[in-house]
N, C-alpha and C positions, 0 to 999 in steps of 0.2 A: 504494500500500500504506500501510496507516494502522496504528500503534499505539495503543491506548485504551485507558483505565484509567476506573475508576467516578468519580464525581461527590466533587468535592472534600468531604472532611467535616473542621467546625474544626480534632477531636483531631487529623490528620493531616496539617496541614497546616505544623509547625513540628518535629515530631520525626519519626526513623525509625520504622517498624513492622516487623513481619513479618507471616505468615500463617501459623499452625501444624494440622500435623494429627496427631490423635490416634491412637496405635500402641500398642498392648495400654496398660503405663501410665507410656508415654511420650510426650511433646510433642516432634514432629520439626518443625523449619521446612524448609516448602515454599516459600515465596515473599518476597522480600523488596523493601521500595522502593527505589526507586534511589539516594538521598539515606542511605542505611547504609553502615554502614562494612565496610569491603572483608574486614574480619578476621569479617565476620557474612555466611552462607551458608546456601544451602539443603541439609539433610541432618543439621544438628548439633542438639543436642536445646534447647529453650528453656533450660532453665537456664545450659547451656552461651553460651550468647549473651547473659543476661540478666547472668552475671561480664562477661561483655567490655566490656557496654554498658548501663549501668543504667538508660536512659529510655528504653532501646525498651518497643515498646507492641507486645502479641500481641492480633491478632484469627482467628476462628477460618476457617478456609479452606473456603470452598462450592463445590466444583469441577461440582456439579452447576447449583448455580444459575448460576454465572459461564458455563456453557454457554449455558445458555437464554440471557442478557442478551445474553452476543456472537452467537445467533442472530438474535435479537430486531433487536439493533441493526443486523446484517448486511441482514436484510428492508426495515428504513426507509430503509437504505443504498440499496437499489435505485432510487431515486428519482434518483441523480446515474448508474446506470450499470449492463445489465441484468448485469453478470456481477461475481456477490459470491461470494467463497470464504473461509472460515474459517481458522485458523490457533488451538486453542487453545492457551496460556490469551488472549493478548489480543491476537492479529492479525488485520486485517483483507485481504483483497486485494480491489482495484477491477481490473475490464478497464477501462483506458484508452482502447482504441482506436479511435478515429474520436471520440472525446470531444474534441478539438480546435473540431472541425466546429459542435458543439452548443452549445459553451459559449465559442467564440469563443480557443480558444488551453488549452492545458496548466496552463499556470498561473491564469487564471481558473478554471480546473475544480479545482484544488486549491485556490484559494483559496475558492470554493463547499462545498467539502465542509470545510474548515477552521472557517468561518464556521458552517456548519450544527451542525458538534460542540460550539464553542465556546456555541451557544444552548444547546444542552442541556447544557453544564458539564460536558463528560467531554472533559482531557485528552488531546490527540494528539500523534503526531508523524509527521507524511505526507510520503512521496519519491516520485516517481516514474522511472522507468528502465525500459528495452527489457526486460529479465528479471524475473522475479518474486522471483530469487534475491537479485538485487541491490537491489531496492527493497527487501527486510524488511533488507537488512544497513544501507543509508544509515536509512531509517527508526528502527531497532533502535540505532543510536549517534548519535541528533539529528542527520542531516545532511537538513535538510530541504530537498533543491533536487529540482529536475525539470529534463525537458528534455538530458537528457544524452544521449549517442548509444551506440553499440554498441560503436563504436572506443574512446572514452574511460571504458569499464567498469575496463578493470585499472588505469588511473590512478586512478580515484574510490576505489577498494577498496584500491587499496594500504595508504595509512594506516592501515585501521581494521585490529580486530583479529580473530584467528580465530573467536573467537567469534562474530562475524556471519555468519559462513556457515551457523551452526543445527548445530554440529555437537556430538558428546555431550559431556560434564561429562570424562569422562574423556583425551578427547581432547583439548581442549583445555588440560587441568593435565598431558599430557604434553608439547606442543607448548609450553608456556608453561615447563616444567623445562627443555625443550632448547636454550632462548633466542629462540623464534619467538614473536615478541610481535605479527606483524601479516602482513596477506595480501601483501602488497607479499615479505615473507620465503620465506611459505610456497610461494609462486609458483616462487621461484626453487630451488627442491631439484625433485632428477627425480623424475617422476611415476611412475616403479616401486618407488622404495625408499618414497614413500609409500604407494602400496596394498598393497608387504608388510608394510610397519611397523602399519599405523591401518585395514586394510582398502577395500575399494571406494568405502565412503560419502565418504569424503573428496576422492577425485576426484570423485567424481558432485554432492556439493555444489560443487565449483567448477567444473565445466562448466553447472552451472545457472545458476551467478552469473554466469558468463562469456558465456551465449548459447550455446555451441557443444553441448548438451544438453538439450530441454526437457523443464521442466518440466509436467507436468499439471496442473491446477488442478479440483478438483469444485468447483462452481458449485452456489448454493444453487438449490434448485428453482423455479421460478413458479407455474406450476399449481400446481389443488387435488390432495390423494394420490387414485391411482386405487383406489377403494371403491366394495362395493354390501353391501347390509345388509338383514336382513327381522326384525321382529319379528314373532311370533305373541301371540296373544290369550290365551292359558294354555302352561301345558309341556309340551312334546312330547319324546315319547320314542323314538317309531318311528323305529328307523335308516332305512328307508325312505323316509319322509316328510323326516327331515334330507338323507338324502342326493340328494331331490330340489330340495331346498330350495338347497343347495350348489350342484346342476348349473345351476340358474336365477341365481345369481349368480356362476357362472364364467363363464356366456354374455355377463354387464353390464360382465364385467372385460376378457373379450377384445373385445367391440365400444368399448371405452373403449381400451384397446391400440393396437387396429387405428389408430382415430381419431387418435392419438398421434405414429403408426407407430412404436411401439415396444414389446419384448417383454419379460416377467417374470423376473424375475432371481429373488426369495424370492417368497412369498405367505405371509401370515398369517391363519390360521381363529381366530375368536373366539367361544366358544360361551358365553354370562352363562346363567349359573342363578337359578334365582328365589331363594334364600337361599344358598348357598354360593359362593364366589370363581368368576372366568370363568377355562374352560377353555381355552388355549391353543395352539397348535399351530402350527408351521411348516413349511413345506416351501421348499428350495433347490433351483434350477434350473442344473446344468452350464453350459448355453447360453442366449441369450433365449429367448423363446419364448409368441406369442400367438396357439396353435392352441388352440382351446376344447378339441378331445377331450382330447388329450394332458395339458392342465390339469387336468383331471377326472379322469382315471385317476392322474395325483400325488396328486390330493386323496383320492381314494378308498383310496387307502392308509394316509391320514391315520386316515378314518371307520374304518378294522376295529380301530383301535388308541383308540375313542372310549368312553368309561365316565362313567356318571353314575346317580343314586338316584334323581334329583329331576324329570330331565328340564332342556329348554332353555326359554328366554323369546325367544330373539335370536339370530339368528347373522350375522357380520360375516367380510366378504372383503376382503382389503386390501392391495394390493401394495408391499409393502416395498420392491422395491427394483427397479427394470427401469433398461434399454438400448435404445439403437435399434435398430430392428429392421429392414431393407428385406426384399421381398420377392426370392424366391430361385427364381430358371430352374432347371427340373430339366433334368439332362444327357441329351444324347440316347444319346451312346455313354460307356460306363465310366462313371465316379461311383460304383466300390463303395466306394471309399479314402473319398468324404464319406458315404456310408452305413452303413460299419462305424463311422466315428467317432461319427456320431450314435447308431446302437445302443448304442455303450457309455455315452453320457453319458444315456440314458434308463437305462439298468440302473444304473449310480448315484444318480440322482435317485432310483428305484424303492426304493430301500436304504436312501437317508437320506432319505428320507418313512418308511419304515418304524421304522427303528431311530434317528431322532433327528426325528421329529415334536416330541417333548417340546420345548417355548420354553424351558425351564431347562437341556436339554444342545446349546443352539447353540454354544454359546463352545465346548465340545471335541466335536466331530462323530465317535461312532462309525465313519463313512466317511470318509475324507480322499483328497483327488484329489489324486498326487502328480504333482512334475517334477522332472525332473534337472538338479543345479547340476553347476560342475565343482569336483571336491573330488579329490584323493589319499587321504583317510578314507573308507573305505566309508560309516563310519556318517553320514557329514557329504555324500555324493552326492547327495541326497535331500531335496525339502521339499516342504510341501503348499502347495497354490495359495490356502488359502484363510487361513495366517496361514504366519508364519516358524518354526513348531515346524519339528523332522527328522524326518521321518519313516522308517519301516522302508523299508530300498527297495536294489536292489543296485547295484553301481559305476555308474561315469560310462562303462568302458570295456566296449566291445563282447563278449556270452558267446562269440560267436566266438573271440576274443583268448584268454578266461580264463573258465576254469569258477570260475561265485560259487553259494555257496547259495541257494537261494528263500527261506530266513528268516534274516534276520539281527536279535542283538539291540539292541535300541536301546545300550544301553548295555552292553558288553563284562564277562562277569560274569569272577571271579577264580580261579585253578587249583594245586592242586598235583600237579605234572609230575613223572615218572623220566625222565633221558634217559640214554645211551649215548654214550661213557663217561659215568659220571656224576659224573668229575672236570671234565668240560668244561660253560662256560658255552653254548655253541656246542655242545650235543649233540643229537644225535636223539631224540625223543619215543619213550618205548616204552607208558608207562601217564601215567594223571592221574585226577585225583581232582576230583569237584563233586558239590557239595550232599553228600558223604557219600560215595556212590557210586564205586565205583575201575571206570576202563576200561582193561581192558588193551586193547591196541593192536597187532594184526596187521599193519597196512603204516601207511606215513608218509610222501607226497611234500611235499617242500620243502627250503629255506627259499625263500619267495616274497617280496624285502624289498622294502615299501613305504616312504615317505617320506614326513612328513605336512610341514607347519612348521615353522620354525625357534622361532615363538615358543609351539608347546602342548609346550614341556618336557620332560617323562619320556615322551611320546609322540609324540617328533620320530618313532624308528625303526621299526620292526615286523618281526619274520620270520614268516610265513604258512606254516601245515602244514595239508594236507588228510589227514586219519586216519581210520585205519575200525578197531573196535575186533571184543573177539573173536562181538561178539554181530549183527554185520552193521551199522551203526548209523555215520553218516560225518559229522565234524564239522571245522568250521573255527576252530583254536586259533593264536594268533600268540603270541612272543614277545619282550617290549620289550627292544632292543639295549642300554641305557644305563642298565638297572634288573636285568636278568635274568628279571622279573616273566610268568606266565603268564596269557592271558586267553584263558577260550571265548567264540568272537565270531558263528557262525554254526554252523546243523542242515541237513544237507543230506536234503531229502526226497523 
């Protein structure tokens, strides 16, 4: 694992800098060099830094470009070792393994990739170690050795500090308040009061470091991306004829697939117009998937949703993003359980081909494929496969156990409640009031007390009521034990 920064330039090589980015009209630092002073961080505004320290020097922050360079250099990388994976803003990881063999020992192969940096003037600092967890941490605080074994991981990491594990800003300035200055500390508190205190990540980055959890690494590609492309001779407009034109290079994409053995994860339609911007469109795939029909009917969902004045010049297919794929035995008895599953992940695809073809609403997808974490927060049960939002979704625990609504709202709106007595905090629900609206309230089973965390505050407690009001109409309202506070949380339909 290697650390690297850009090509030494004079102004920078005798005083500290920053990297600042621009926020409405304010200069926030994002990045600073190593050689500044400890009282200058990332997060505080330029001016603020520039009282602390008067000769630092602000340059402006290119997070896009510093992508591409760390890809760039990631690729020439491949020359000491086919497995390169990124780390922005400026890590690199090598697969090591059997680089022994090739280069005659560990350390000739680090000092080979050392040398090689060093020709092109871009500062390193390279470790090698059994984990990947562990090499960015020795790396990340100059400990440039190799060579060390599996056993002697928690020695090496002792010293340094928590910060080498890659863990958030915040955790670490609370772990640094509490007086744990180093991993060698952190090791020795039990491993439950940490994941209730800092969450999961925590443990999970130090079984990465440790070995006893792996790490996954994506590995830059090798191959060329899997594309096929037609221009035409003038603009064409007939759906028809495009959508012939699409089924002829879905057929170049799955025999490129096949070839591969691997299947499509996204596809991306590119349609250029002869004077106006190129039309865009994406489609996501539940599963792999390098069955031409099946490809073509996602696509074809794409084309009913296709609009243009001018007609095309070009249309371009291009796989975003695939997996491997091996070839699958159909079962000879049962195999409904893999059949119904696959039904549904085509009627999801079907839906966001449809309702999020658009390339500008991929980042928040009208369709979201949930799964269940485990949570005590209903609202918190639930998240989508394809990023860590919560999604709407109902408990972790069994409808058997507990009747929950089929909609619950993301966020718990606020009430005012009559209860019985209505001297008591602790009283039964008879009306409430939202949005305006007053519901009086015919029956009321509860309290149902859930228990969240100790650290979400005014929403450690909750008592749960299921109510039905006088107009037939059945809701789920809870009440914070340590506030008195009402919230409608769920509509039963």
């Amino acid at each position: 694992m290697l650390r690297a920064s850009e090509p030494c330039r004079r102004e920078l090589l005798d005083k500290p800098f920053a990297l600042i980015e621009t926020v409405g009209n304010r200069q926030i630092v994002v990045h600073v060099s190593p050689d500044a002073p400890k009282e200058i961080y990332p997060g505080m505004t330029l001016a603020e830094a520039r009282a602390r320290h008067g000769e630092l020097l602000d340059l402006p922050a290119t997070p896009d470009a510093d992508l591409r360079s760390l890809r760039a250099l990631g690729h020439w990388l491949m020359r000491f070792s086919p497995g390169v994976s990124l780390e922005p803003p400026n890590s690199i990881f090598l697969d090591a393994t059997g680089m022994e063999r090739l280069f005659g020992g560990l350390h000739n192969f680090r000092n080979k990739v050392a040398n090689a940096l060093a020709g092109l003037r871009i500062t390193a600092s390279l470790a090698i170690a059994p984990t990947a967890g562990a090499a960015w941490a020795l790396a990340a605080c100059g400990k440039q050795i190799c060579g060390i074994s599996l056993d002697q991981l928690p020695q090496a990491l002792a010293p340094l500090p928590p910060q080498a594990l890659r863990l958030e800003n915040r955790t670490t300035e609370l772990l640094a308040a509490l007086g744990i200055h180093t991993i060698g500390a952190l090791l020795a508190l039990p491993r439950n009061d940490l994941a209730a205190r800092f969450g999961p990540l925590i443990l999970q980055r130090i079984d990465q470091a440790l070995g006893t959890a792996h790490e996954p690494l994506l590995f830059l590609p090798h191959r060329s991306p899997i594309a096929a492309s037609l221009e035409f001779e003038g603009a064409v407009e007939s759906l028809d004829a495009i959508g012939f034109v699409v089924q002829q290079l879905t057929r170049q994409i799955a025999e490129q697939l096949a070839q591969r053995g691997q299947g499509a994860r996204q596809l991306k339609l590119t349609f250029e117009q002869p004077y106006g911007p190129a039309v865009e469109k994406t489609v996501g795939l539940a599963r792999p998937c390098r069955n031409e029909s099946a490809l073509f009917k996602l696509l074809g969902c794409v084309l009913e949703t296709l609009q243009s004045s001018e007609g095309f010049v070009r249309i371009s297919l291009k796989v975003a993003s695939a997996q491997p794929l091996d070839d699958e035995q159909a079962a000879l008895i049962g195999g409904q359980e893999e059949r119904d599953a696959a039904a549904l992940d085509h009627l999801v695809e079907r839906l966001r081909a449809r309702l999020d073809s658009d390339a500008n609403r991929v980042s928040q997808p009208a369709v979201e494929w949930g799964e269940l974490v485990e949570s005590h927060l209903p609202e918190e049960a639930c998240r989508s496969r394809d990023s860590a939002a919560v999604a709407v979704h109902h408990s972790t625990r069994s409808a058997v156990d507990l009747l929950r609504p089929l909609r619950l709202l993301r966020r718990p709106r606020a009430l005012q409640v009559m209860v019985v007595p209505w001297s008591s905090i602790e009283g039964q629900p008879i009306s409430f009031t939202d949005r305006g609206a007053v519901h009086r309230l015919a029956h009321a089973r509860g309290p149902e007390r859930i228990t969240g965390p100790w650290w979400k505050g005014r929403w450690k407690t909750r008592d749960y009521f299921d109510v039905l009001d006088e107009a037939g109409n059945r809701y789920w309202i809870f009440r914070v034990a340590q506030s008195g506070a009402w919230f409608l949380h769920g509509i039963f339909e």
